[in-house]
C-alpha positions in Angstrom: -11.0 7.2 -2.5 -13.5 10.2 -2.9 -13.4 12.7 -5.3 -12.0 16.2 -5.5 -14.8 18.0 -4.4 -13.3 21.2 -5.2 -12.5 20.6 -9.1 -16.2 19.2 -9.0 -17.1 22.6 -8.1 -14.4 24.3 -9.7 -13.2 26.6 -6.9 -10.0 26.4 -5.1 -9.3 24.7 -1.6 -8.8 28.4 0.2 -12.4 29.5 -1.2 -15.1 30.8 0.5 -18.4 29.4 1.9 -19.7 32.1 -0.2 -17.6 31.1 -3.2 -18.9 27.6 -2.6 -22.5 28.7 -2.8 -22.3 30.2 -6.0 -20.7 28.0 -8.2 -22.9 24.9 -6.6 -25.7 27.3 -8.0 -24.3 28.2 -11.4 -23.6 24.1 -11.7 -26.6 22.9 -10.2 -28.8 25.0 -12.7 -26.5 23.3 -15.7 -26.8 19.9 -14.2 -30.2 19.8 -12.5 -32.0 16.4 -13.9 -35.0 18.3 -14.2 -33.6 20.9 -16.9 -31.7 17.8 -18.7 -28.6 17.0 -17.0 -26.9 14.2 -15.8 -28.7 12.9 -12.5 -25.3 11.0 -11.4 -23.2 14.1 -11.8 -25.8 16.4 -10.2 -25.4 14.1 -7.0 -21.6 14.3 -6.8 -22.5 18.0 -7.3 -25.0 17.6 -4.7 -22.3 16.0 -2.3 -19.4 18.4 -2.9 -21.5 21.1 -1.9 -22.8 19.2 1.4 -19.0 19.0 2.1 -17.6 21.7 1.3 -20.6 24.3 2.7 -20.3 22.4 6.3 -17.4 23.7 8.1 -16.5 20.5 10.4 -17.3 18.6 7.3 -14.9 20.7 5.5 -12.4 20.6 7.3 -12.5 16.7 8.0 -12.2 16.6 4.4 -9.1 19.0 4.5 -7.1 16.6 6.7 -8.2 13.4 4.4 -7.2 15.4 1.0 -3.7 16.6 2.3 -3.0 12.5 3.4 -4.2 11.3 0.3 -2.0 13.8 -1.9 1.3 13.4 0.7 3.5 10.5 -0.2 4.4 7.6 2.0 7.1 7.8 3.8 10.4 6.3 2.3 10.6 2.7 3.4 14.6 1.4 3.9 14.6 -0.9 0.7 14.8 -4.9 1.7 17.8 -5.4 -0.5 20.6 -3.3 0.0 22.3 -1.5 -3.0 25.4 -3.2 -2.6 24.0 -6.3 -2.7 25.6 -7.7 -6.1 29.0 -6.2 -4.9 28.7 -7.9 -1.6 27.9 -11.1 -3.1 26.3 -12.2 0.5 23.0 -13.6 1.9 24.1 -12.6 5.2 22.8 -8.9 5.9 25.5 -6.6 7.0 27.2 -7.4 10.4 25.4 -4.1 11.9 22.0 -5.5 11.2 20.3 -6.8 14.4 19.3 -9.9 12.3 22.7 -11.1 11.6 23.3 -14.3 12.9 27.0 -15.4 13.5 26.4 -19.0 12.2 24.3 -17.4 9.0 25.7 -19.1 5.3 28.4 -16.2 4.3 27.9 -16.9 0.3 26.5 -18.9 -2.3 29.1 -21.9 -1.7 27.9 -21.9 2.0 23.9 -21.8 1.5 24.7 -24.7 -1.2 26.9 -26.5 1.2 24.3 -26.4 4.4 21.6 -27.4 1.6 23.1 -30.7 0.9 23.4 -31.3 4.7 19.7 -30.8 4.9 19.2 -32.6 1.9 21.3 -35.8 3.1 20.0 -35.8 6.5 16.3 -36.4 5.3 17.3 -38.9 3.4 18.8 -41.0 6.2 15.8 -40.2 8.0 13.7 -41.3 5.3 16.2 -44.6 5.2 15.3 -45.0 8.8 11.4 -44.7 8.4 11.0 -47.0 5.7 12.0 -50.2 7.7 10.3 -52.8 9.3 8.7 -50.2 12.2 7.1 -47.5 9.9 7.3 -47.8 6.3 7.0 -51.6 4.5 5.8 -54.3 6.8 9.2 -56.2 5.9 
């Protein structure tokens, strides 16, 4: 993320190349490494002003500051806001993911878990014999 090259310079975002000119010069005389200043704040300084003074430059700038400061777009939340008056698993019937054969509620899910669960453990009966588990 870069930094507002504007504050740096302390001029607003309709200001000239003019205005830009001068206040890189009244900075860069207070910052200047040279005349005691800061050298890493003189090179943002230096930077803003190669930005802001180049019009194409500027104005690629533009477009990346008004993205950066414009807030997503509002996503459709993944839960719905009924959910704890629905008491469901299954999204609404209008949702193109509903699935006719989907577990309804909580008694359902638990239901088709202990089908799953009992059905591996046949299969696990199964594998264990003389074949594929213990050499019996």
């Amino acid at each position: 993320m870069c930094p507002d090259y504007y504050a740096i310079l302390g001029v607003a975002p309709d200001a000239s190349s003019e205005q830009v000119s001068v206040a890189y010069r009244r900075l860069a005389k207070k910052l200047d490494p040279e005349a005691g200043g800061d050298p890493a704040r003189f090179r943002t300084l230096q930077k803003a002003y190669e930005i802001l003074n180049d019009p194409a430059r500027r104005h690629h700038y533009d477009a990346e500051r008004e993205n950066r400061f414009r807030p997503p777009p509002q996503a459709e939340p993944l839960i719905p806001s009924n959910f704890r008056q629905q008491g469901s698993f299954a999204p609404p019937a209008s949702s193109r993911f509903h699935r006719p054969d989907s577990p309804e509620t909580l008694e359902d899910f638990d239901r088709l878990f202990h089908e799953f669960d009992e059905f591996f453990e046949r299969l696990e009966e199964q594998l264990q014999g003389p074949y594929w588990g213990r050499n019996e």
